[in-house]
C-alpha positions in Angstrom: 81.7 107.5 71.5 82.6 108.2 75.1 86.3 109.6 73.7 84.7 111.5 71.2 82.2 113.0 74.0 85.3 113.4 76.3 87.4 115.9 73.3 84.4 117.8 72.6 83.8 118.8 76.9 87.4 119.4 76.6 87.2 121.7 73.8 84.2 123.8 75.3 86.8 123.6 78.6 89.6 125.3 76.9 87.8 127.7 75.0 85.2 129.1 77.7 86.8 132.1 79.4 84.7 131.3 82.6 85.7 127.6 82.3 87.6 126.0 85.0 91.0 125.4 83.1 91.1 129.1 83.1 90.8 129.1 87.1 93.7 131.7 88.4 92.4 132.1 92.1 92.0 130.1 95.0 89.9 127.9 95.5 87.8 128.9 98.9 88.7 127.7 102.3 87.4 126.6 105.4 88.6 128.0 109.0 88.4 124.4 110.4 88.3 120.2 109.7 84.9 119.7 110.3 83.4 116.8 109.4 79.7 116.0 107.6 77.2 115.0 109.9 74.8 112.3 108.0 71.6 109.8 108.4 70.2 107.4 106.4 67.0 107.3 108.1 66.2 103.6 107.7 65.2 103.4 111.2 65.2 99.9 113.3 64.7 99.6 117.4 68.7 100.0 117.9 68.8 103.4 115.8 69.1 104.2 112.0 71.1 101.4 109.7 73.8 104.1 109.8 74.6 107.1 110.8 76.9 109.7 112.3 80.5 111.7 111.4 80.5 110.1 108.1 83.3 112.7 106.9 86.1 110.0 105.7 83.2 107.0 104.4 82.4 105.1 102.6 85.0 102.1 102.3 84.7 101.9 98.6 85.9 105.5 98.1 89.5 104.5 97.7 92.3 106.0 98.5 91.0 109.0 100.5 94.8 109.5 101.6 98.5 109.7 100.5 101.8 110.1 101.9 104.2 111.6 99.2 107.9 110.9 100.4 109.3 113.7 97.9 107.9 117.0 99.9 107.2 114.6 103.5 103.2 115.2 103.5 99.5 113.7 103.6 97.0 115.0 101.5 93.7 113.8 102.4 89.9 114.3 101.6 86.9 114.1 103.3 83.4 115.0 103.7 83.1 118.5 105.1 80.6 120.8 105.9 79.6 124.6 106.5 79.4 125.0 110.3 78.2 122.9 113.0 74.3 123.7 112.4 74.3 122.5 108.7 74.9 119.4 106.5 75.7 121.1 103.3 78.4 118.9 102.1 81.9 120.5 101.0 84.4 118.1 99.2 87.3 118.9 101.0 90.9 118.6 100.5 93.6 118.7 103.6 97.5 118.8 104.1 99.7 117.4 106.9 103.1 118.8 106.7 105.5 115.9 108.6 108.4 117.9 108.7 106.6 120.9 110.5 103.7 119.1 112.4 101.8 121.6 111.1 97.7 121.2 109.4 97.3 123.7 106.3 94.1 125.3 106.6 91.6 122.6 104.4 89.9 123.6 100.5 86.9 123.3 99.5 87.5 121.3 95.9 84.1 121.1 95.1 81.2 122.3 97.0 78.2 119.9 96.4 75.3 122.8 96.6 72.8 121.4 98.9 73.9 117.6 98.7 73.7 116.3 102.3 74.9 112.8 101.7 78.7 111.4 102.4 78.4 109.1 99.3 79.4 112.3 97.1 82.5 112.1 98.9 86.1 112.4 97.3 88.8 110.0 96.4 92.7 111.1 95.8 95.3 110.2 93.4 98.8 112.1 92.5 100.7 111.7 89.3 104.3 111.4 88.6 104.4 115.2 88.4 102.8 115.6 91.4 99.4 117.0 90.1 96.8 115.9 92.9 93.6 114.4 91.2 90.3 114.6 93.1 87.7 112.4 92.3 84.1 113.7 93.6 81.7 110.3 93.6 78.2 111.4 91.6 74.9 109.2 92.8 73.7 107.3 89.8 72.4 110.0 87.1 70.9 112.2 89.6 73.8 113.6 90.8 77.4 113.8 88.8 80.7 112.8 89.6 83.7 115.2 88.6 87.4 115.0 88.2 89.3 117.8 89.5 93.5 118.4 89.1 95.5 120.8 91.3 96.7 123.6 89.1 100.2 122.8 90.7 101.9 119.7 91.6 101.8 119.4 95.6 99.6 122.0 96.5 96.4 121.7 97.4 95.0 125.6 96.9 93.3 125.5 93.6 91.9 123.3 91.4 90.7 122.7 87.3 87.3 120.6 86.8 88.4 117.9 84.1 85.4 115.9 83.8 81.4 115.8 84.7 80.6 112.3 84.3 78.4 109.0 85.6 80.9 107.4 88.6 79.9 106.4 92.0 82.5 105.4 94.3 86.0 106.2 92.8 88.8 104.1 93.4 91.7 105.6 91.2 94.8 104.0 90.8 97.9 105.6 89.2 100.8 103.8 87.7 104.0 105.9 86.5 104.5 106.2 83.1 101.3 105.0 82.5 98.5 106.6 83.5 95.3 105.9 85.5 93.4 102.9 86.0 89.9 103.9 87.8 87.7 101.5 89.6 83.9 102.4 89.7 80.0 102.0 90.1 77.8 102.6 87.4 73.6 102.6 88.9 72.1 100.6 85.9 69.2 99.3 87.6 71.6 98.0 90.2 74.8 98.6 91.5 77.2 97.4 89.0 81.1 97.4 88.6 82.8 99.9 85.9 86.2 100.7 85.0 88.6 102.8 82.6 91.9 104.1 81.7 93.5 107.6 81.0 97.1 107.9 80.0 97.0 111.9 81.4 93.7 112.1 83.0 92.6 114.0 80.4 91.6 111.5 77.6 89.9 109.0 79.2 88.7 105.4 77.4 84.9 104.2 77.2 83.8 102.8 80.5 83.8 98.8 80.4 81.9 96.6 82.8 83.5 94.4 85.2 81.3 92.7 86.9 77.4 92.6 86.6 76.3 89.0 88.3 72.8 87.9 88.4 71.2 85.2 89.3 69.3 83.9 86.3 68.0 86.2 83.2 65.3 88.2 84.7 66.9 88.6 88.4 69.2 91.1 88.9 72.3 91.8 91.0 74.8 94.0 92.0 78.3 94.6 93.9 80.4 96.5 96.4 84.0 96.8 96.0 87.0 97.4 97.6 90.6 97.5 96.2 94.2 98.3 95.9 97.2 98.8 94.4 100.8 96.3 94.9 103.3 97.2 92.0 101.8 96.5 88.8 98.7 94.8 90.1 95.3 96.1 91.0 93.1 93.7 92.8 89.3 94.3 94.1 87.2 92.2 96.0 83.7 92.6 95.9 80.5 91.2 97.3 76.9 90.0 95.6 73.5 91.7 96.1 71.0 88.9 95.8 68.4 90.7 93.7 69.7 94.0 94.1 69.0 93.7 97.5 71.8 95.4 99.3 70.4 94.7 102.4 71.3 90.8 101.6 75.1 91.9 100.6 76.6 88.3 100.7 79.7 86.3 99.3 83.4 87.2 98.8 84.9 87.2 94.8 88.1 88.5 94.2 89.8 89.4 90.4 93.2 91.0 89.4 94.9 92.6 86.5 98.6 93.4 86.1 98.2 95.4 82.7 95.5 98.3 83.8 92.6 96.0 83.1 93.1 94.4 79.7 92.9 90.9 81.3 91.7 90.1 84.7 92.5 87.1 86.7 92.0 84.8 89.8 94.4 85.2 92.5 96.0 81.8 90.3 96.2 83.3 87.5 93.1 81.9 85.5 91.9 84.4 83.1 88.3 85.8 83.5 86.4 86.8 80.3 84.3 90.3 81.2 81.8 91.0 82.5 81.2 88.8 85.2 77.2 87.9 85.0 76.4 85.2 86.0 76.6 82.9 89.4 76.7 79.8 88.0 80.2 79.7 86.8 81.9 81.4 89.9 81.2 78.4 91.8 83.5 75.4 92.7 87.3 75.4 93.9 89.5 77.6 95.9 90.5 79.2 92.5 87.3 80.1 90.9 86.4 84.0 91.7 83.8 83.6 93.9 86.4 82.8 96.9 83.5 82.1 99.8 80.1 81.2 99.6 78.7 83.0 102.5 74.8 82.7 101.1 75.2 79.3 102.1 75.7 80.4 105.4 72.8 83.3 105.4 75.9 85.7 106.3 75.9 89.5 105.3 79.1 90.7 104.0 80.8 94.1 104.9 83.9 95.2 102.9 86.6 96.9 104.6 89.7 97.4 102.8 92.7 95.2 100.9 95.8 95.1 101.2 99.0 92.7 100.1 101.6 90.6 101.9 105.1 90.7 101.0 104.7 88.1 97.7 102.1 90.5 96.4 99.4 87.9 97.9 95.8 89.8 98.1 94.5 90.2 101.9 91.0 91.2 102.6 89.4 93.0 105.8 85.7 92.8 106.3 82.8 92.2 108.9 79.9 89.5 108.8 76.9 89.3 110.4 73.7 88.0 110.1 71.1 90.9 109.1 71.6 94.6 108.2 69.6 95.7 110.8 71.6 97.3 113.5 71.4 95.7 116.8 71.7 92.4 119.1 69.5 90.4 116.3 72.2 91.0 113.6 75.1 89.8 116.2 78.1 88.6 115.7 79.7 91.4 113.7 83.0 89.5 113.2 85.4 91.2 111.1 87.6 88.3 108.9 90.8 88.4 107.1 91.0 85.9 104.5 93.8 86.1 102.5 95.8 84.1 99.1 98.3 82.2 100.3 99.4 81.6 97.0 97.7 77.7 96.4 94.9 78.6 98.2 92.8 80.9 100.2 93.0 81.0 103.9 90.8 82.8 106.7 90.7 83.5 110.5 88.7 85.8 112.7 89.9 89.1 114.2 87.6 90.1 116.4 83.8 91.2 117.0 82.1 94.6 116.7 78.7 96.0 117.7 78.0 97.5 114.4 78.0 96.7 110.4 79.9 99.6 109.9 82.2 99.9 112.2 84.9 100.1 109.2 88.5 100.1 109.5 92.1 99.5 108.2 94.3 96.7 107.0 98.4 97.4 107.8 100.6 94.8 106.5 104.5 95.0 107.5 107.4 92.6 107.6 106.8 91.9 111.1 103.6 91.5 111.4 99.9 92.8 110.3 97.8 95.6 111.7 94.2 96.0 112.0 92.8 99.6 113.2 89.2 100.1 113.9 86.5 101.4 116.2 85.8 97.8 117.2 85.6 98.1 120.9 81.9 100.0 121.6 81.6 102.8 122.4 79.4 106.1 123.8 76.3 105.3 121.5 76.0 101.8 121.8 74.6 99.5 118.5 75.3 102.6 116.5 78.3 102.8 113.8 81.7 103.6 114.9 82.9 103.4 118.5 86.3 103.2 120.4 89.5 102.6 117.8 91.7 100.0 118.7 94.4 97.9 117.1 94.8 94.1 116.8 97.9 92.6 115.2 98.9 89.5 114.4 102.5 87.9 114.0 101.8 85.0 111.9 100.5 86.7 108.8 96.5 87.2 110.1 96.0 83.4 111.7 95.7 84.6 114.9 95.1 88.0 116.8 95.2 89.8 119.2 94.7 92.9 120.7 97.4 95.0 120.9 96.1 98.4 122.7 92.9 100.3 122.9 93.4 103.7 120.8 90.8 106.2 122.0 89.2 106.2 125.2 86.0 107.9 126.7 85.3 109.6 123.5 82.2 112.0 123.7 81.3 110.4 120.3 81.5 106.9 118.3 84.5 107.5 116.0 84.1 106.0 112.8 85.7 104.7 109.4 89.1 104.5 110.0 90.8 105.0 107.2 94.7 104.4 106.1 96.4 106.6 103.3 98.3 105.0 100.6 102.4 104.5 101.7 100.8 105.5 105.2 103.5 107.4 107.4 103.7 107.9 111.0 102.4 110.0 113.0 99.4 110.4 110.2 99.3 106.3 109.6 95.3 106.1 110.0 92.5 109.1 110.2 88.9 109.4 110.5 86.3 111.6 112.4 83.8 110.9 114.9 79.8 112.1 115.3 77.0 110.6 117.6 74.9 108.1 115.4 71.4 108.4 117.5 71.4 112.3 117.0 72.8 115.1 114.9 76.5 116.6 116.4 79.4 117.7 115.5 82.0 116.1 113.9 85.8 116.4 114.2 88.6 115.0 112.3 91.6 112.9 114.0 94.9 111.1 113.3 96.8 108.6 115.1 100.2 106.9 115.0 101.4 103.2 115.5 102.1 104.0 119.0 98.5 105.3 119.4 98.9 108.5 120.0 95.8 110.5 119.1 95.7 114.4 117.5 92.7 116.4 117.0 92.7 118.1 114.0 91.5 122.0 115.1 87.9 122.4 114.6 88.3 125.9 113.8 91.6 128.4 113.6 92.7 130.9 111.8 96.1 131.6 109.8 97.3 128.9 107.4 98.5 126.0 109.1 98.3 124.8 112.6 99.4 122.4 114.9 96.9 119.2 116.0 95.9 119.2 119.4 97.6 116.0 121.0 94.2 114.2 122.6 95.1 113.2 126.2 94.2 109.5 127.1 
């Protein structure tokens, strides 16, 4: 039914003169990278649960970045906004030209009239022709998500609307000669994990359920996920909402596929029926999916992102503490990589934080592994973000240590650091900043492995401009 549903949109597309296939012009711009300003207003004693420049969140909008070798760019999204008064959220697509240190002025791809809220924000994929794919997240069924394509390979000034459909949290993965393989949330009481396949982006299977995990018949569920692409391989690892209750976020469960989801897999290799529903049989040894029991423990569970050693071996990055509220009460916020080793799974501690989401990014290289985030606290104490900073480890993540401070007396907490697929120097890792305990400004950043910091212009006119080195 859902294909069938798919060709007839696609017909009204192609034959509505007003429709956005037949899109000729530009798409509009915006003078400046400024970020969206957000709030959940869950309130505690140590500020709102989160808060702040929220332009380049959440962690399970994935990847927000990539570096394409064959024209030496980054194109990124994030969540922008108007001007510095409003929060009328723009999904906004960027350019960083390596070869002429230059920033193209950003695009709005879809302007989300009215909608305040950075979970609308966009994920990026590019084909093997070098169309650029935006994927606009929807809220459940109040709000839609969309699927926008550039109407030329490597440019980001105007874009086609594909689809208007249920997604929440796109995580699109392209393989060449293939197609697409799209991670997802579908709101079905809970918070529950999707995905499907397009060989062109254009026809697009019927969504299928990955994972769905309750607790016993009448008590319901629900996930997070984070993932990533190594070769042939997609894998995600997710956490469980104890009766929906994503305030109680607990455990790590991991699953793969290698054939754009028609099997999935344990990191051994022991195939997984679909959907997941049930806790009862994702108990028990180090190769069964659920790959810590952190409930035992009372521990909350904060996905960051994933990435893969040099054997294609699954590495997570994420933060546990004890409580969602922000605060002393919910210390430590330790962020942990555990990772496959390829018998077994393996964890060590990276560091603590002052904040559940104090999100960054997981670097793996021959040498040695790379962790980037604003762990080190910063002007707005207990709030999310703070001062960036990398540890790295040499012994494939058993040990760490820190290997410089990034940012330094920054007017506000930066926050979710992010890292674009086949990441690039100097645009390895971006994010943007904004005060947490009170409405700001936000600006947009990048930074290289030798920690040098650019600011990407505010506002500016003509078409591209050079970041503003930040002095430390």
């Amino acid at each position: 039914m859902k294909i069938l549903f798919r060709i007839f949109l696609l017909v009204i597309v192609l034959f509505t003169p007003s429709a956005a296939f037949s899109q000729s012009s530009p798409n509009p711009v915006i003078d400046g990278y400024r970020g969206i300003w957000f709030e959940l207003n869950q309130k505690y004693p140590y500020g709102d649960k989160y808060s702040g420049g929220l332009g380049t969140y959440t962690a399970d909008h994935i990847p927000m970045a990539i570096y394409v070798e064959e024209v030496n760019k980054t194109f990124f999204v994030y969540g922008g906004t108007t001007s510095e008064t409003e929060r009328h959220l723009l999904c906004m697509i960027g350019c960083y030209d390596h070869t002429r240190n230059r920033l193209q002025k950003p695009v709005v791809v879809c302007d989300k009239e009215g909608v305040n809220d950075p979970h609308d924000d966009p994920s990026l994929q590019i084909d093997d022709q070098g169309y650029l794919w935006v994927f606009v997240s929807g809220r459940a069924k109040a709000r839609p998500g969309f699927k926008y394509r550039s109407v030329k390979p490597y440019d980001i000034g105007c874009f086609e609307k594909i689809t208007t459909e249920e997604m929440t949290y796109p995580q699109p993965w392209y393989f060449k000669g293939k197609g697409f393989l799209h991670l997802f949330t579908k709101y079905t009481g809970v918070r529950e994990l999707y995905f499907e396949t397009s060989p062109d982006g254009i026809n697009w299977s019927d969504d299928q359920k990955l994972a769905g995990i309750r607790e016993g018949d009448d008590k319901l569920g629900g996930h997070y996920q984070v993932s990533q692409q190594w070769g042939d391989k997609v894998g995600t690892f997710f956490n469980r909402h104890p009766n929906g209750d994503v305030d109680r976020r607990t455990d790590l469960y991991y699953l793969e596929t290698k054939d754009m989801g028609k099997t999935w897999t344990t990191a051994s290799g022991e195939a997984v029926s679909l959907p997941l529903t049930v806790t009862s049989p994702l108990t028990g040894s180090s190769t069964a999916v659920r790959v810590i029991d952190y409930s035992g423990q009372k521990l909350n569970v904060y996905l960051c992102d994933v990435n893969f050693d040099a054997s294609g071996n699954p590495v997570c990055l994420y933060i546990t503490s004890r409580g969602h509220k922000p605060g002393p009460d919910s210390a430590p916020y330790l962020w942990h990589i555990t990772r496959w080793t390829g018998t077994g799974w393996e964890s060590a501690v990276v560091c603590n934080s002052d904040h559940n989401y104090d999100m960054g990014s997981l670097f793996i290289y021959p040498d040695k592994w790379l962790v980037v985030a604003p762990v080190v606290s910063g002007p707005q104490l207990w709030g999310a973000g703070g001062e960036v900073a990398m540890y790295q480890s040499f012994d494939s993540g058993k040990t760490w240590t820190m290997a410089q401070q990034v940012t330094f007396n920054s007017q506000r907490n930066n926050s979710y650091v992010r890292r674009p697929q086949h990441a690039r120097d100097p645009f390895l890792y971006y994010w943007a900043d904004g005060n947490p305990h009170q409405f700001s400004i936000s600006k947009l950043f990048f930074g290289d492995s030798q920690g040098n910091v650019y600011e990407m212009p505010y506002q500016f006119s003509g078409k591209w401009v050079k970041p503003v080195k930040v002095s430390r």
